[in-house]
C-alpha positions in Angstrom: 21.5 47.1 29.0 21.9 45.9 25.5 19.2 48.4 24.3 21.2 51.0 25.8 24.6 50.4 24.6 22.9 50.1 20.7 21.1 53.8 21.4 24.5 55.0 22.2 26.1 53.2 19.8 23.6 54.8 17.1 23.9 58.5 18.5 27.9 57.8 18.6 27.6 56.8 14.6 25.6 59.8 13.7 28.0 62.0 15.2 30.8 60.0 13.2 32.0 58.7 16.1 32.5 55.5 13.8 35.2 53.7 16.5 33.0 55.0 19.6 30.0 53.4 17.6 31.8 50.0 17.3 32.8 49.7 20.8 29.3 51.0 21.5 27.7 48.4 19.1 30.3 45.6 20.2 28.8 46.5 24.3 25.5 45.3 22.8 26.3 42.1 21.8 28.0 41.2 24.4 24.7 41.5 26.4 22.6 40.1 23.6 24.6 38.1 21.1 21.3 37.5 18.9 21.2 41.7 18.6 20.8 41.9 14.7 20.6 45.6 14.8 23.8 46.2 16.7 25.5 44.2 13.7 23.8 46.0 11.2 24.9 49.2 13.1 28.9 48.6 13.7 28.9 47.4 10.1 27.9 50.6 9.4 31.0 51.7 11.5 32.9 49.4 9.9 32.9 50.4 6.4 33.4 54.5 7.9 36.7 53.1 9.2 37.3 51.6 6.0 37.5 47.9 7.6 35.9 46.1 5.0 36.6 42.4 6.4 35.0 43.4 9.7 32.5 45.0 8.3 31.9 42.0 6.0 31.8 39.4 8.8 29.0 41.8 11.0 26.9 42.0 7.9 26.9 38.1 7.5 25.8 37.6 11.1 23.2 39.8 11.1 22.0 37.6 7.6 22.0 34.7 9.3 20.0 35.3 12.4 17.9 37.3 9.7 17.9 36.2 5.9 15.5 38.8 5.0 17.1 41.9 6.5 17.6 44.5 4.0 19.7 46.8 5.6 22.5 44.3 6.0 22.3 42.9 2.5 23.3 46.8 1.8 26.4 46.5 3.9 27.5 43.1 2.7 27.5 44.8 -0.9 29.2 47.7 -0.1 31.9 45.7 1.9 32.2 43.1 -0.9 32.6 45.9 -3.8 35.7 47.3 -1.9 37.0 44.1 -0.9 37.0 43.6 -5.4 34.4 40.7 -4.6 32.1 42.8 -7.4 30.0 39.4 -8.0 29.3 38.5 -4.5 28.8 42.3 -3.8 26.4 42.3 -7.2 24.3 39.2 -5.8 24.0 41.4 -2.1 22.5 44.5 -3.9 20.2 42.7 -5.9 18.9 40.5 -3.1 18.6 43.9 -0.4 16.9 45.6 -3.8 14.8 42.8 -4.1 13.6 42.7 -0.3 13.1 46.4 -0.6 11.0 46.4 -3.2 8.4 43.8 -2.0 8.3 45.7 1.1 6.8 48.6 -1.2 9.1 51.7 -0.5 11.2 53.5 -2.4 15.5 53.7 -2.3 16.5 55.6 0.6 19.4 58.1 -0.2 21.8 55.8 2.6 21.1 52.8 0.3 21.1 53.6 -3.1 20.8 50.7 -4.5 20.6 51.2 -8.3 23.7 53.2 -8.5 25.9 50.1 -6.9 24.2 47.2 -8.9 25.5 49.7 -12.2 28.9 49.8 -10.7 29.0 46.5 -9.8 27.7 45.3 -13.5 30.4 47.3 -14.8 33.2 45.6 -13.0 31.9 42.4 -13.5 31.9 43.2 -17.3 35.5 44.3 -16.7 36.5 41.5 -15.2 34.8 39.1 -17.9 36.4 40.8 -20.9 40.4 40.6 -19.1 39.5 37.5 -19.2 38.5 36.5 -22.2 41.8 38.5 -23.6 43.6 36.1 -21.3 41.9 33.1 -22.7 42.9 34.6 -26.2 44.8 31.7 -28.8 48.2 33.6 -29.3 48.9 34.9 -32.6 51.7 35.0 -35.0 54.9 36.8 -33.2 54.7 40.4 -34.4 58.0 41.7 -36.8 61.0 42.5 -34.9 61.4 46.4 -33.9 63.7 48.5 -32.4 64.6 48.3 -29.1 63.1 51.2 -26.9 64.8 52.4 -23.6 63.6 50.8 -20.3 60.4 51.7 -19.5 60.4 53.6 -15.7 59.9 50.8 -12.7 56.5 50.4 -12.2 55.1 52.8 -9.1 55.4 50.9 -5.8 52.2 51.0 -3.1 52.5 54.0 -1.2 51.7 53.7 3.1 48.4 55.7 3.3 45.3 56.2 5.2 42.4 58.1 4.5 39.3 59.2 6.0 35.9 59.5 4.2 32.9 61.6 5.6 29.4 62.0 3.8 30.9 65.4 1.6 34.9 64.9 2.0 37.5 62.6 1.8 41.0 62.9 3.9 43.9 60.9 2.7 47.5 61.0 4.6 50.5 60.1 2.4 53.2 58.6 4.8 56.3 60.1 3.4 58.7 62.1 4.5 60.5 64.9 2.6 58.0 65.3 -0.3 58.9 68.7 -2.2 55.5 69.8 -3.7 56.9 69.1 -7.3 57.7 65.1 -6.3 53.7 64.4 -5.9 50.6 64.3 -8.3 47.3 63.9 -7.6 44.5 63.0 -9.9 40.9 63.1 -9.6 38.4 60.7 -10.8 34.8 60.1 -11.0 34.9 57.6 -7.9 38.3 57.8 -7.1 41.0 59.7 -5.9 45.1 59.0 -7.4 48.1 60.1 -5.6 51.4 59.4 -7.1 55.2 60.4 -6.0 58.5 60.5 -7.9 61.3 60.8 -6.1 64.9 62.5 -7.6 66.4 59.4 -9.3 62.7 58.2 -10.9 61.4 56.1 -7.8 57.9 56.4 -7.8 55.2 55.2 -5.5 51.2 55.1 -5.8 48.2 55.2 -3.7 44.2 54.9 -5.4 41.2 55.5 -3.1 38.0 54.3 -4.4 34.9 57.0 -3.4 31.6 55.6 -2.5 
């Protein structure tokens, strides 16, 4: 029976069924608990849905009924990375990476692993230099200058939810009464930007990271 519910669950996940797949997947393991593929497989589901915690928690059970599984050292980095946990995510890749390449093959396109270990490297080096600024002695006060108008309020989190496939992303802004003119969007190497400004100088924002 569990066998069963995991090939659904699997056909269900190909078809980007990703919430079919997770109820599919969560079938399994209710028949066999120990199942490590049917984590492996709804924390693939997981991170479609964009449920990074969940995703999180299936990888680590599948780890620890199985230390050396590759697959879900993959989906513990990729859940980490958008969670911002770029150290812990780092410390995934580099251990599925490592389990991949004693086994003797090559990166599949699904896990490419050197890609997120640069990403990851590059936030961490992020993080360690805001910090270090932070740590900074204070200097002298600078001269006194003229005052400057009020800088606009700062742009307020906008509700949002977005779907991403394997060639698109679809992200729903949940505002009313947008004119075209009160929203911008920008487009970024991993990452999409959507910004309103309302009459009066409200603004809200919204940042999708890519994967």
């Amino acid at each position: 029976m569990a066998e069963e519910h995991y090939a659904t669950g699997a056909e269900l996940l190909v078809d980007e069924d990703y919430a079919g797949a997770v109820e599919a997947f969560g079938a399994a393991l209710t028949s066999a608990p120990g199942l490590v593929k049917a984590y492996n497989g709804r924390a693939a589901a997981f991170l479609k849905l964009a449920k990074f915690t969940e995703a999180l928690q299936d990888a680590n059970s599948a780890l620890k009924l199985d230390p050396s599984n590759e697959q879900a050292c993959f989906r513990k980095g990729a859940a980490c990375f958008e969670l911002e946990e770029f150290e812990t995510a780092l410390a995934a890749f580099k251990e599925g990476k490592g389990l991949l390449d004693a086994s003797g093959k090559s990166e599949p396109k699904a896990r490419p692993y050197s890609r997120w270990i640069r990403k990851c490297e590059a936030e961490v080096e992020d993080d360690s230099d805001l910090e270090e600024t932070e740590d900074a002695p204070a200097s002298a006060p600078p001269p006194p200058v003229a005052v400057s108008p009020p800088a606009p309020p700062a742009a307020a989190a906008l509700k949002y939810q977005f779907y991403q496939s394997a060639e698109t992303v679809t992200m729903t802004v949940m505002e009313k009464g947008l004119a075209p003119d009160e929203v911008a969007v920008n487009f970024m190497d991993y990452s999409l930007k959507v910004t309103v400004t309302r009459q009066g100088g409200a603004q809200g924002g919204a940042k999708v990271r890519g994967r």
